[in-house]
MDTraj code that builds the backbone (N, CA, C; nanometers):
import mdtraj as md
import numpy as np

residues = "UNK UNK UNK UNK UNK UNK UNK UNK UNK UNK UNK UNK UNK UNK UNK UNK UNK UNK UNK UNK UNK UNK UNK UNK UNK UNK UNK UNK UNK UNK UNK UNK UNK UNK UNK UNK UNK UNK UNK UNK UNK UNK UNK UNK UNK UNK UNK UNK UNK UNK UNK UNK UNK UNK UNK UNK UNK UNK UNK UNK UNK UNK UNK UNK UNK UNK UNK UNK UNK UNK UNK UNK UNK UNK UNK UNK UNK UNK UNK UNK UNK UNK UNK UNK UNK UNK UNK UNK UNK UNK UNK UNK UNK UNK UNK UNK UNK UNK UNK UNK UNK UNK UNK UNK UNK UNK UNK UNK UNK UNK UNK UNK UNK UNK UNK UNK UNK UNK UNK UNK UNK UNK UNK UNK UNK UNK UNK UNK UNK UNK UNK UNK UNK UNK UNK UNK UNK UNK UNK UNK UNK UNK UNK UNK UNK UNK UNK UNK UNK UNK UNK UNK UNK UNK UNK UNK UNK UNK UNK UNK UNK UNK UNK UNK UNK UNK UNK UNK UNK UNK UNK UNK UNK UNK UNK UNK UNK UNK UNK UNK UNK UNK UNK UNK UNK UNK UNK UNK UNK UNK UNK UNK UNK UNK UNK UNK UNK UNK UNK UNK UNK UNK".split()
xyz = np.array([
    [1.1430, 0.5922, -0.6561],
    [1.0179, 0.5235, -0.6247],
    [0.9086, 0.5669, -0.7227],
    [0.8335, 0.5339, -0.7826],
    [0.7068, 0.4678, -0.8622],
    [0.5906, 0.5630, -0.8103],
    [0.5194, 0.6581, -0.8290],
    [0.4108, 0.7470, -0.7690],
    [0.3077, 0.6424, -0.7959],
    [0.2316, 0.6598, -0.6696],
    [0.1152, 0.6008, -0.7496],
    [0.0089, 0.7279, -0.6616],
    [-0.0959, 0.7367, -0.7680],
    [-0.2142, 0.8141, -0.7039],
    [-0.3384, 0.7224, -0.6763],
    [-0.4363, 0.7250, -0.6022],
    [-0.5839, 0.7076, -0.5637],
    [-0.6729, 0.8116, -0.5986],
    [-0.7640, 0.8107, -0.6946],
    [-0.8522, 0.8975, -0.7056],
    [-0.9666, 0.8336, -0.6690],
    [-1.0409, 0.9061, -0.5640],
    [-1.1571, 0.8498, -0.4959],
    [-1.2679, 0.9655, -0.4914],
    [-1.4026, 0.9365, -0.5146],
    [-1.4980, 1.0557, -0.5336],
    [-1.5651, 0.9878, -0.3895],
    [-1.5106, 0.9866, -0.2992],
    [-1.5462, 0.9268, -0.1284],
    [-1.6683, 0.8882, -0.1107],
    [-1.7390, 0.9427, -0.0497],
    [-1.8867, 0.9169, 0.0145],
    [-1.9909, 1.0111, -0.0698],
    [-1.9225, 1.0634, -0.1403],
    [-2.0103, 1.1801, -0.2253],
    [-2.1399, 1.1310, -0.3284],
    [-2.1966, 1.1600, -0.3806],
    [-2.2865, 1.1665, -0.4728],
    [-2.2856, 1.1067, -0.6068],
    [-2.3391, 1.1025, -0.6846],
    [-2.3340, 1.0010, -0.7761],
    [-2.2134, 1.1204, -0.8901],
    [-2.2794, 1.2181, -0.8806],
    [-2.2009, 1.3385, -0.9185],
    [-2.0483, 1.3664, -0.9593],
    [-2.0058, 1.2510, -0.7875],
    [-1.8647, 1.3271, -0.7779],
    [-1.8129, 1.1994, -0.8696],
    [-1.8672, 1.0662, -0.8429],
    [-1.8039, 1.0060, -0.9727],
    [-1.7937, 1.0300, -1.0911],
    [-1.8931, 1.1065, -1.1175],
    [-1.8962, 1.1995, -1.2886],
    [-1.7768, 1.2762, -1.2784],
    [-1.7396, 1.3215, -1.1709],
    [-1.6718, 1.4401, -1.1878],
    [-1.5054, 1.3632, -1.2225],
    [-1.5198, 1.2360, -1.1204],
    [-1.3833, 1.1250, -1.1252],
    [-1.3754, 1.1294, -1.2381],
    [-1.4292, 1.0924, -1.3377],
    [-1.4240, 1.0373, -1.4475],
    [-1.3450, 1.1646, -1.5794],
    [-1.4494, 1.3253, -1.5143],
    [-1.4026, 1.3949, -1.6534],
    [-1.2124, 1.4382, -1.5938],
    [-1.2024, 1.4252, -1.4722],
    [-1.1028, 1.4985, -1.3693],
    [-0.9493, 1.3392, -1.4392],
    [-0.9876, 1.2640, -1.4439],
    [-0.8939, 1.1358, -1.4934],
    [-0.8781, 1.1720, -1.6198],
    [-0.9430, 1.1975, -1.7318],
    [-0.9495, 1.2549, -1.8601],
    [-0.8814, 1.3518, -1.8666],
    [-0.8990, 1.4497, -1.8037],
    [-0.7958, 1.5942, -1.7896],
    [-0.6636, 1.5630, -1.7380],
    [-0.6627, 1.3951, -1.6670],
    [-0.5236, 1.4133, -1.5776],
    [-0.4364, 1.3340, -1.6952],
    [-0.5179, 1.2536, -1.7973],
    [-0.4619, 1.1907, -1.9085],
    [-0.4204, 1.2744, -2.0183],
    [-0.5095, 1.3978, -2.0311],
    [-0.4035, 1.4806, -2.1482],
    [-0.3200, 1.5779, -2.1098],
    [-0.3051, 1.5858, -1.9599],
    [-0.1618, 1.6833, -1.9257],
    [-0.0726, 1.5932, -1.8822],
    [-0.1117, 1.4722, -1.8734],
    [0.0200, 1.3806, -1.8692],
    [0.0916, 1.3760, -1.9615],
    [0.0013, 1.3268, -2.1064],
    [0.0527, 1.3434, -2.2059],
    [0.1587, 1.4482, -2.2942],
    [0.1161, 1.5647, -2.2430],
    [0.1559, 1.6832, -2.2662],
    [0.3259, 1.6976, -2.1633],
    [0.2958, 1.6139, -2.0909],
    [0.4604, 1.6393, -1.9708],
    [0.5265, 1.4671, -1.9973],
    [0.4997, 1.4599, -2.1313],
    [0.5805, 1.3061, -2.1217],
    [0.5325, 1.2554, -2.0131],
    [0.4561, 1.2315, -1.9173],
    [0.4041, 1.1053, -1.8131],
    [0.3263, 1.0173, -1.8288],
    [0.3845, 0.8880, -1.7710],
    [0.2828, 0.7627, -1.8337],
    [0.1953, 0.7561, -1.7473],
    [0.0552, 0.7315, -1.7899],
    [-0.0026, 0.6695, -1.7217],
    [-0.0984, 0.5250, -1.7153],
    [-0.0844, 0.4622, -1.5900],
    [-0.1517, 0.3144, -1.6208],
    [-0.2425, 0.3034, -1.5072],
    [-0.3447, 0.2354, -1.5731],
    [-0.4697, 0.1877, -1.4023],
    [-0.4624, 0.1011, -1.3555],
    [-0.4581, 0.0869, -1.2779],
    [-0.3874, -0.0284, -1.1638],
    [-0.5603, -0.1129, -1.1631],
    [-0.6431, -0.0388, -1.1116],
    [-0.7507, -0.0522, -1.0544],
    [-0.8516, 0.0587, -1.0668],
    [-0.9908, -0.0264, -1.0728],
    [-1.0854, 0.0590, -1.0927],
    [-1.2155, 0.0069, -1.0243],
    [-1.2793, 0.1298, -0.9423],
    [-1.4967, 0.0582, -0.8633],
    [-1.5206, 0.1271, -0.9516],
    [-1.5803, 0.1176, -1.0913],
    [-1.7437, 0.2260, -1.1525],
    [-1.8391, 0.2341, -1.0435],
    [-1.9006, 0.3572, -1.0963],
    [-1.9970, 0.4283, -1.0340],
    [-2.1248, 0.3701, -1.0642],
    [-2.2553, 0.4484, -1.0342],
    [-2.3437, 0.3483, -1.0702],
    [-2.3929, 0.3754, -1.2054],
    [-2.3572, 0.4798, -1.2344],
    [-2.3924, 0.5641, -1.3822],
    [-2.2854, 0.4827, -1.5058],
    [-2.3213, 0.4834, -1.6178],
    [-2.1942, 0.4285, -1.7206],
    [-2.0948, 0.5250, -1.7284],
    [-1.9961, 0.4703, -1.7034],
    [-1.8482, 0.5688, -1.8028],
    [-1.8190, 0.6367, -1.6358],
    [-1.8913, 0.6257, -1.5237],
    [-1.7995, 0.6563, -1.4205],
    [-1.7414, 0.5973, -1.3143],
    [-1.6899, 0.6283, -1.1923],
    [-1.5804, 0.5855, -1.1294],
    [-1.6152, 0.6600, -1.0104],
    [-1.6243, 0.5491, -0.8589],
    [-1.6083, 0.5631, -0.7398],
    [-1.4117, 0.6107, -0.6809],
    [-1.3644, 0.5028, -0.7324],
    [-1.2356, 0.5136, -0.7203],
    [-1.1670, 0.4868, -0.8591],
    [-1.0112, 0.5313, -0.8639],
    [-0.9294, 0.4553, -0.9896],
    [-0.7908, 0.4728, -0.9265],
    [-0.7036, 0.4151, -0.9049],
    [-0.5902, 0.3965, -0.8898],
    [-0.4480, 0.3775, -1.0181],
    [-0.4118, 0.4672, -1.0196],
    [-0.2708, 0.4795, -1.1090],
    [-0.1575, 0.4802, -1.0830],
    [-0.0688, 0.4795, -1.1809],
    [0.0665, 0.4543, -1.1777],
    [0.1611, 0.5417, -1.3185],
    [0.2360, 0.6141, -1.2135],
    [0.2308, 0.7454, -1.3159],
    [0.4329, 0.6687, -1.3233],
    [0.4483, 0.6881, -1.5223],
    [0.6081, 0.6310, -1.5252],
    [0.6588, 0.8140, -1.5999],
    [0.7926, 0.7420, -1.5623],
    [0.8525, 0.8753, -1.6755],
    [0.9819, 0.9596, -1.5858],
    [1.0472, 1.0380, -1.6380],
    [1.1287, 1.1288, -1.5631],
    [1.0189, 1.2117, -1.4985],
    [0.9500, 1.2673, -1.5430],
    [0.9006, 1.4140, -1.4799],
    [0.7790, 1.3134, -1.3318],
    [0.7244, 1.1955, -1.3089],
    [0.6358, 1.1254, -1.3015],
    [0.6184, 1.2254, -1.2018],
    [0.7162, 1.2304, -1.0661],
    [0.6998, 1.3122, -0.9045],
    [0.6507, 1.4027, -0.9323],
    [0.7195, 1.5263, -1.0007],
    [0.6723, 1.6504, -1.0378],
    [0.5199, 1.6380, -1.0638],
    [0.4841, 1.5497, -1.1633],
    [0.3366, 1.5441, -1.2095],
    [0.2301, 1.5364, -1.0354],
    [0.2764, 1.3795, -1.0222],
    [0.2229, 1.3773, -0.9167],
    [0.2081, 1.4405, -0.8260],
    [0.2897, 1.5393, -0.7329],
    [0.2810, 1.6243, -0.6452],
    [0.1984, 1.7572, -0.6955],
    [0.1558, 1.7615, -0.8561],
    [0.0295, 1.8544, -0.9182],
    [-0.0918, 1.8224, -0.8952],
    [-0.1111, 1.6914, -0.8915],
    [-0.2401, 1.6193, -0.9025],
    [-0.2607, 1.5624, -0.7492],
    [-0.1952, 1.5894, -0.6735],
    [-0.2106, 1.5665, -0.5119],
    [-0.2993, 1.6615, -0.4263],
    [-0.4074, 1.5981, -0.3641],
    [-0.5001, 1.6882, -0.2660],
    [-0.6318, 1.6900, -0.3433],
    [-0.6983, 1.7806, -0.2966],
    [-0.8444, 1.7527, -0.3362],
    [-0.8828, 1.8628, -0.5198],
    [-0.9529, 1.7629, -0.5885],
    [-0.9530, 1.8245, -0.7023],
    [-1.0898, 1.8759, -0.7289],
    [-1.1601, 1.9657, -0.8249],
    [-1.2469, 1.9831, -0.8150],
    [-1.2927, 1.9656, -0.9612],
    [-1.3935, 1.9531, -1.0117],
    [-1.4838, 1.9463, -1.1702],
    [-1.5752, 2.0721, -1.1138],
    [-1.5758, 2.1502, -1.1949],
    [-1.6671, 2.2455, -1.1772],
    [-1.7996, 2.2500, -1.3224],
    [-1.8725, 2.1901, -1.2831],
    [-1.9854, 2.2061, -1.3837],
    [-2.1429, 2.1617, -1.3553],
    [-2.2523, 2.1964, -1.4036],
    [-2.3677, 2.1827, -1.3704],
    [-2.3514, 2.0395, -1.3142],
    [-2.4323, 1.9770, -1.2639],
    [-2.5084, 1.8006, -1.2493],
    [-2.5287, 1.8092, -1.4267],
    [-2.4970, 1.6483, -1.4715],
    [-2.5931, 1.6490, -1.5380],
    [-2.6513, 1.5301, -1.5264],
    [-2.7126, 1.5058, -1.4163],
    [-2.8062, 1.4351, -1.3839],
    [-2.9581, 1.5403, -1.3125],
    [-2.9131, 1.5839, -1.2424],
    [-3.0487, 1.6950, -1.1818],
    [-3.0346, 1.8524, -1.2541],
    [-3.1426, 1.8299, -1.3307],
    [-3.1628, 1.9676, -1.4127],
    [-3.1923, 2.0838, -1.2813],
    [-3.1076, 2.1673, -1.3089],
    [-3.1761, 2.2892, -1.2058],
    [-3.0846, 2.2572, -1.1073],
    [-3.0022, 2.2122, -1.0589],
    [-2.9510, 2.1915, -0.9408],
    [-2.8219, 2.2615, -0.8857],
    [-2.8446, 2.3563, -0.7807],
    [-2.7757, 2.4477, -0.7983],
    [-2.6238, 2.4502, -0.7698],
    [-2.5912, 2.3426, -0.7562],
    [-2.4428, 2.2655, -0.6895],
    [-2.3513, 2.2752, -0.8400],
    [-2.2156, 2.3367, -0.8321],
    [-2.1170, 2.3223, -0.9814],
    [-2.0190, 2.2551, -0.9321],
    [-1.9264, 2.2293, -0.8505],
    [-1.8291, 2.2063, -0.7607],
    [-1.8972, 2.0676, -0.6908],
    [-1.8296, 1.9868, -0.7597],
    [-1.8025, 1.8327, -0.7239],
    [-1.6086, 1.7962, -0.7141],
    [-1.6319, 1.7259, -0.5542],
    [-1.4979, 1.6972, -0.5032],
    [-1.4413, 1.5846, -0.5097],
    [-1.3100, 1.5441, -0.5522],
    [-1.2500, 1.4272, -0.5632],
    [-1.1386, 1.4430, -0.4783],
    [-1.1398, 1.3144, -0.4447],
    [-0.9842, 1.3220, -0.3408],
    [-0.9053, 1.2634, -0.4403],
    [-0.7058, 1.3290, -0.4333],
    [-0.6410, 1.2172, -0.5476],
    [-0.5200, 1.2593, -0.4243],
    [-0.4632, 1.1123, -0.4062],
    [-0.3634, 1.0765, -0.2497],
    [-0.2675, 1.0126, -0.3239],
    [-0.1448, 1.0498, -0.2751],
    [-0.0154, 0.9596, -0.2955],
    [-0.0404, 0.8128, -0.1996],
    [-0.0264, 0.7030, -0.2816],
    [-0.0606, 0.5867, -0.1379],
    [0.0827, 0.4557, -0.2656],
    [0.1030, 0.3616, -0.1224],
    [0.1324, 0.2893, -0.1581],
    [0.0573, 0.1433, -0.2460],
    [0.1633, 0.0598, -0.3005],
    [0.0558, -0.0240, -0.3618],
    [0.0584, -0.1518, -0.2908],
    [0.2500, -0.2245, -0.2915],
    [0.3011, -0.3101, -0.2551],
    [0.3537, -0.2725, -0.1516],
    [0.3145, -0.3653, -0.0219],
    [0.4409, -0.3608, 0.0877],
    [0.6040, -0.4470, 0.0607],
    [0.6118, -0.3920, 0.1492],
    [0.8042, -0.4766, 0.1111],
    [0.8189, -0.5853, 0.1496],
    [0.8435, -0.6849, 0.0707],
    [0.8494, -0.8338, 0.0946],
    [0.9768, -0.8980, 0.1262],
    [1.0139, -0.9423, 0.2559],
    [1.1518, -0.9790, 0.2830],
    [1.1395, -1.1368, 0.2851],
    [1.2298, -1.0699, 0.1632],
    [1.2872, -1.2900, 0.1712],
    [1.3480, -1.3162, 0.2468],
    [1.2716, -1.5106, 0.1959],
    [1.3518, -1.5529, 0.3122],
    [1.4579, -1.6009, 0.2683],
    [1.6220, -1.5921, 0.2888],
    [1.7117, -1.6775, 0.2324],
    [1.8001, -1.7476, 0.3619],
    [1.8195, -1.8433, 0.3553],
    [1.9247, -1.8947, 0.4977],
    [2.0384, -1.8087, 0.4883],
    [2.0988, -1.7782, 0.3661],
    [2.2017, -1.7191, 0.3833],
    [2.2157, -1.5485, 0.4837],
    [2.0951, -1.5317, 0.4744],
    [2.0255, -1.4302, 0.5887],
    [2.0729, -1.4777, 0.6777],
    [2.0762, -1.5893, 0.7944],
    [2.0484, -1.6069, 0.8585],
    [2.1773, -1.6346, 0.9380],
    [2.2139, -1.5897, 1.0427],
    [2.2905, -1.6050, 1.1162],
    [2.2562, -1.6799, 1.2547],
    [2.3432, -1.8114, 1.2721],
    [2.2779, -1.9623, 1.3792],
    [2.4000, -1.9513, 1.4634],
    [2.3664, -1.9231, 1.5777],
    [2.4528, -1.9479, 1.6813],
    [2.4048, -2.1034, 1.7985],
    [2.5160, -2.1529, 1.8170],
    [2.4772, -2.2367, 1.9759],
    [2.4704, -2.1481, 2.0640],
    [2.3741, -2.1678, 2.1586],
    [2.3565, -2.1071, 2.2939],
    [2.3571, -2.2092, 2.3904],
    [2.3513, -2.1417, 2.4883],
    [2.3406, -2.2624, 2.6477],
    [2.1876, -2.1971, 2.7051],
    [2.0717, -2.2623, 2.7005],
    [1.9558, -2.2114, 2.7845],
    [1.9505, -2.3158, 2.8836],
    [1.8642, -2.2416, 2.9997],
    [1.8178, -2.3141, 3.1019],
    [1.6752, -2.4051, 3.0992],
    [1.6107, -2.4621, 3.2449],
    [1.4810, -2.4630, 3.2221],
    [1.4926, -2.6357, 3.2395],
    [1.3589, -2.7235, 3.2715],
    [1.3792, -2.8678, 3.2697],
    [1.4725, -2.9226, 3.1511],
    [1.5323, -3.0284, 3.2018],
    [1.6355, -3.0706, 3.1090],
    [1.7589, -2.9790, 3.0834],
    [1.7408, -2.8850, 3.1072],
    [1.8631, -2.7785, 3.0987],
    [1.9855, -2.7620, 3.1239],
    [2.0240, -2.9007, 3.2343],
    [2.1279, -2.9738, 3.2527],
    [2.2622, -3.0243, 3.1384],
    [2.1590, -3.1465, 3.0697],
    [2.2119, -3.1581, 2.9776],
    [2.2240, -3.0731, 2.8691],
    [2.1305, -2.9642, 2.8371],
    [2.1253, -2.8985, 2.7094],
    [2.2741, -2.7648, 2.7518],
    [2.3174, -2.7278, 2.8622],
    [2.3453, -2.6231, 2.8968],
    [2.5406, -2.7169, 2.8742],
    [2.5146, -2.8123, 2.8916],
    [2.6402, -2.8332, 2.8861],
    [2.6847, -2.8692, 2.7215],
    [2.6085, -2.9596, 2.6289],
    [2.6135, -2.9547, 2.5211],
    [2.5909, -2.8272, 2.3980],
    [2.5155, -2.7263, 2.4363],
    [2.4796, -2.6295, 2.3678],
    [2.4244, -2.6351, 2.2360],
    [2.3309, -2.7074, 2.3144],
    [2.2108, -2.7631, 2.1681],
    [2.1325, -2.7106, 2.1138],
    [2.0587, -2.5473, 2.2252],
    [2.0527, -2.4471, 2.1800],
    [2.0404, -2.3698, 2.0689],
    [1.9377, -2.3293, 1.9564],
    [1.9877, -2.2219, 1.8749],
    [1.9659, -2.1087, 1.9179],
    [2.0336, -2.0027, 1.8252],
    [1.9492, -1.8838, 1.8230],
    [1.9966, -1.8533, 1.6792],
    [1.8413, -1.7836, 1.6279],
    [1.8882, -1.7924, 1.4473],
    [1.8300, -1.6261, 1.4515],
    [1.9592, -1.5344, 1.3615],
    [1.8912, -1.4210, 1.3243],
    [1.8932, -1.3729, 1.2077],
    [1.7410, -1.3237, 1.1458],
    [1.7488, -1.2760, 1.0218],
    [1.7814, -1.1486, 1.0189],
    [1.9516, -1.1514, 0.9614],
    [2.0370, -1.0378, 0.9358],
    [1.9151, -0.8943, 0.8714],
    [1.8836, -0.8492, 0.7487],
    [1.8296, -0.8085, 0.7508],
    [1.6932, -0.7207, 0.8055],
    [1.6320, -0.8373, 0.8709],
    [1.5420, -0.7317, 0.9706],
    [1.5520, -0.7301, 1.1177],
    [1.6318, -0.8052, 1.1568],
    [1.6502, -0.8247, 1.2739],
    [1.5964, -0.9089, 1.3692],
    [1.5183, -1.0086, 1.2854],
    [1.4124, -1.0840, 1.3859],
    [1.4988, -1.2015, 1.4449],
    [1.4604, -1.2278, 1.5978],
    [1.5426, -1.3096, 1.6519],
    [1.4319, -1.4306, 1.6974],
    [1.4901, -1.6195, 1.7012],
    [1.4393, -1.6972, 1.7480],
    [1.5388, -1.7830, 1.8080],
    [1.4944, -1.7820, 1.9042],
    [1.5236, -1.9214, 1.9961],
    [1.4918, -2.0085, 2.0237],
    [1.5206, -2.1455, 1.9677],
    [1.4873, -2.2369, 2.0300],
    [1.5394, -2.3228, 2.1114],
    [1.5187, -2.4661, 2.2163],
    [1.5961, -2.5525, 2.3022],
    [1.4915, -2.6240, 2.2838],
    [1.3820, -2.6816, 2.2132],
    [1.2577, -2.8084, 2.2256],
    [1.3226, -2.9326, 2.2191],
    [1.4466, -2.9119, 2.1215],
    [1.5132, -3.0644, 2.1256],
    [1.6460, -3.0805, 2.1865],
    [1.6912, -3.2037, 2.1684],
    [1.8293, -3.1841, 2.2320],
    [1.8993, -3.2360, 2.1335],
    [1.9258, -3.2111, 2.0264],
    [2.0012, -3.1823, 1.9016],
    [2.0000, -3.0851, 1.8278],
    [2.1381, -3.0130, 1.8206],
    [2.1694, -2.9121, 1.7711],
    [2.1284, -2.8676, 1.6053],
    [2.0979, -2.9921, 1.5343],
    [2.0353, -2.9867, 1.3838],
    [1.9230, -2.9717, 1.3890],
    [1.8496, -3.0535, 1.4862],
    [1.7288, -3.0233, 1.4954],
    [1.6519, -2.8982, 1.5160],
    [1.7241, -2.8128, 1.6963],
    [1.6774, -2.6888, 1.7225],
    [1.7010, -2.6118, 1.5566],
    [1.8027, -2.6683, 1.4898],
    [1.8311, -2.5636, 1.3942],
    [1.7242, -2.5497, 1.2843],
    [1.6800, -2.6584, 1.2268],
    [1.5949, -2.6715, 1.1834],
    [1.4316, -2.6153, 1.2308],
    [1.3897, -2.6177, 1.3097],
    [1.2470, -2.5495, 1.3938],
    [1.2899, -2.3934, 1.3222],
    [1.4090, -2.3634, 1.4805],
    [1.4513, -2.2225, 1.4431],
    [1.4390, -2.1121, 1.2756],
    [1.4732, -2.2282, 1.1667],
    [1.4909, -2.1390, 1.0332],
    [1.3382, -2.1653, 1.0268],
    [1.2206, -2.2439, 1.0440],
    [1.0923, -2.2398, 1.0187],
    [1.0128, -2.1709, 1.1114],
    [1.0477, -2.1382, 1.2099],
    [0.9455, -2.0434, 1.2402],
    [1.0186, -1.8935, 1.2275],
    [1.1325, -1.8640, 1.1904],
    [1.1480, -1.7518, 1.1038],
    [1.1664, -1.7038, 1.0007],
    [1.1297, -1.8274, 0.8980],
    [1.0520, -1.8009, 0.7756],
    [0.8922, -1.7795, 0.8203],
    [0.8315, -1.8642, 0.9195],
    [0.6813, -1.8165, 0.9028],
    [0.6357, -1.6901, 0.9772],
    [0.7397, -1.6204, 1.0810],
    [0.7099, -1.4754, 1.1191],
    [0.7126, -1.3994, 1.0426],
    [0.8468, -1.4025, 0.9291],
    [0.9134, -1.3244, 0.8192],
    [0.7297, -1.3379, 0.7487],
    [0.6647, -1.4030, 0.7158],
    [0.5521, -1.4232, 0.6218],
    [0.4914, -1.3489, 0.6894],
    [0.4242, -1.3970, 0.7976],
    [0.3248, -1.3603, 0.8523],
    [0.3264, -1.1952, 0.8990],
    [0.4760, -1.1612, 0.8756],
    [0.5191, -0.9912, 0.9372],
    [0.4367, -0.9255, 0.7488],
    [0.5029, -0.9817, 0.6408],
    [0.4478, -0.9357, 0.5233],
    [0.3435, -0.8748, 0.4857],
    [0.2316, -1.0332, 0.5231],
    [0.0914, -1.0187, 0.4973],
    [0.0344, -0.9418, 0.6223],
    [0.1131, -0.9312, 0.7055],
    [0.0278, -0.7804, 0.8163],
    [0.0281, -0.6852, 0.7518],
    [0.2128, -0.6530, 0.6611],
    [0.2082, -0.5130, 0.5990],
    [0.1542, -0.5015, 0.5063],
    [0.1221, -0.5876, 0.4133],
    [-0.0049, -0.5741, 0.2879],
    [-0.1544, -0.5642, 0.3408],
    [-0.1825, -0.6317, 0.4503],
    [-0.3151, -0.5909, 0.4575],
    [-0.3147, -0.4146, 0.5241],
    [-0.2278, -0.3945, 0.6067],
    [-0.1723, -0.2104, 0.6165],
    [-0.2088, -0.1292, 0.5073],
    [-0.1531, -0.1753, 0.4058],
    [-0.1013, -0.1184, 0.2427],
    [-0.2492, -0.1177, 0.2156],
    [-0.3364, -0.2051, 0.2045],
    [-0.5053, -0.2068, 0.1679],
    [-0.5410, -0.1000, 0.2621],
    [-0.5692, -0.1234, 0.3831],
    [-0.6669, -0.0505, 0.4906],
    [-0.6544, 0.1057, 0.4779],
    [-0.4888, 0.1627, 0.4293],
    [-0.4644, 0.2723, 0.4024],
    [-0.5227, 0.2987, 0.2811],
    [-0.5461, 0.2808, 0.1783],
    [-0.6093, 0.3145, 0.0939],
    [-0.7352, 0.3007, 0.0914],
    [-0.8529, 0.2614, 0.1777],
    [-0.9466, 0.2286, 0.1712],
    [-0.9888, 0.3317, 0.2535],
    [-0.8897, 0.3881, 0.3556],
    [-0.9204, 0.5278, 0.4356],
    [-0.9185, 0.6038, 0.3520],
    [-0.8648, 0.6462, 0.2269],
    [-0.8532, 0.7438, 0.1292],
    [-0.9974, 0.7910, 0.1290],
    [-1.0953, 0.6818, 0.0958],
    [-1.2369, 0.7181, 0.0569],
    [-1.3087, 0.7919, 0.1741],
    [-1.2662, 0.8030, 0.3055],
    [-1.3529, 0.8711, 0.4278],
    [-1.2371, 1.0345, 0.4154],
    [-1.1089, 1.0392, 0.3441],
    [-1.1075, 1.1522, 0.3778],
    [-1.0717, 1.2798, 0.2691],
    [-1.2120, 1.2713, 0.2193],
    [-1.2245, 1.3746, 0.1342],
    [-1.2822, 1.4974, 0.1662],
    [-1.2096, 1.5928, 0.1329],
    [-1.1842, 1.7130, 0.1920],
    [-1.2762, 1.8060, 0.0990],
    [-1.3801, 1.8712, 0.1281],
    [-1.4915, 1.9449, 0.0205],
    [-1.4496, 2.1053, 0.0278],
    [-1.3802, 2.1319, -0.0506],
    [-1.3188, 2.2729, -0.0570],
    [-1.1666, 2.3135, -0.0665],
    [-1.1330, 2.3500, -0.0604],
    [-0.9968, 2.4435, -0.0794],
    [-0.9082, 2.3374, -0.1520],
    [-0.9364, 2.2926, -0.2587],
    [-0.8883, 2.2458, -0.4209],
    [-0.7727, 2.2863, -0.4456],
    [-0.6911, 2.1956, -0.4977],
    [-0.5742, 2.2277, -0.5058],
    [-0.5653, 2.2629, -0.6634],
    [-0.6682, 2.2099, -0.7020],
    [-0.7099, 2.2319, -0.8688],
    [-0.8136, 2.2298, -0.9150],
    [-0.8996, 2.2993, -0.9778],
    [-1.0197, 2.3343, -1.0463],
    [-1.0377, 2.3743, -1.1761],
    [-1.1016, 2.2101, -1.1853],
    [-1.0895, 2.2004, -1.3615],
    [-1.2524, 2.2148, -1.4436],
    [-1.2742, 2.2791, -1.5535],
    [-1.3870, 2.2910, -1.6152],
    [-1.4107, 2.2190, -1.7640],
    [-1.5100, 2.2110, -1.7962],
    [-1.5064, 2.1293, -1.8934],
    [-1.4569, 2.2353, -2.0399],
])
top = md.Topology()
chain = top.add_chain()
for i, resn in enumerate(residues, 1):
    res = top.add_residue(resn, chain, resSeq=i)
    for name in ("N", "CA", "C"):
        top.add_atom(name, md.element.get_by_symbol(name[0]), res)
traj = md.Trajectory(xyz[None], top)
């Protein structure tokens, strides 16, 4: 699997995006240095030029995990402001999180799909129970099951049946991608101000 990191300077100060910015720079020449690629997926600038609220990457290579599990947890820039002269703060915090990017997208293929006749009950159920007009369609893979009896032809139920489990199969997706967002967007509330897993200086 593909690391990807979130570097987020959270709710912090204009500061900690300065700090995003020199802390991504440092994470670009020890990548370099360990054969690891790195690419930006995504980027918020800060309000200052040349910095960064968040940046999101994508680290390639043999060593990529190793890297990543270095650069995981809260990082620190240790150096004056240099925006407020005099200010007695050195230690600006960045959060950098293993997160996903893509959720898992299950196709839809009929050949998935396994269609049985059934016998259901219910008005009309008479005739349907003796003909077995009935479907029930399951997508092998994830397990999702539908039933239908709305018509009383067996092509027909069959037909409904593969469309509304292609549109659950969708609609199950785009739940887990909007998941895949909301989790990363929590990244930014949980930044942790202290006990650094790395502390870097200029």
């Amino acid at each position: 699997m593909i690391p990807h990191l979130l570097l987020s300077a959270g709710r912090g100060p204009q500061e900690c995006a300065w700090a995003l910015a020199q802390l991504l720079r440092r994470l670009d020449a020890d990548a370099t240095q360990h054969d690891v690629g790195v690419v930006r997926l995504e980027s918020v600038a800060g309000d200052r030029p040349g910095t960064y609220r968040s940046v999101l990457i994508r680290l390639t290579g043999a060593g990529a995990e190793t890297f990543a599990a270095a650069w995981t947890g809260t990082l620190c820039w240790q150096a004056p402001s240099p925006y407020r002269a005099g200010h007695g703060r050195k230690n600006w915090y960045v959060a950098s999180r293993r997160c996903e990017v893509d959720a898992a997208v299950n196709p839809f293929t009929e050949a998935d799909v396994k269609v049985v006749a059934v016998r259901t009950g219910g008005p009309g159920g008479q005739h349907r129970n003796k003909a077995s007009t009935a479907v029930r369609a399951t997508h092998r893979p994830t397990g999702t099951v539908v039933v239908v009896d709305t018509e009383r032809q067996f092509g027909l139920n069959r037909s409904i049946a593969l469309r509304l489990l292609r549109q659950r199969l969708a609609a199950g997706d785009e739940a887990a991608g909007r998941a895949v967002v909301a989790a990363r967007w929590r990244v930014h509330d949980e930044l942790v101000r202290g006990d650094p897993v790395r502390i870097e200086r200029p």
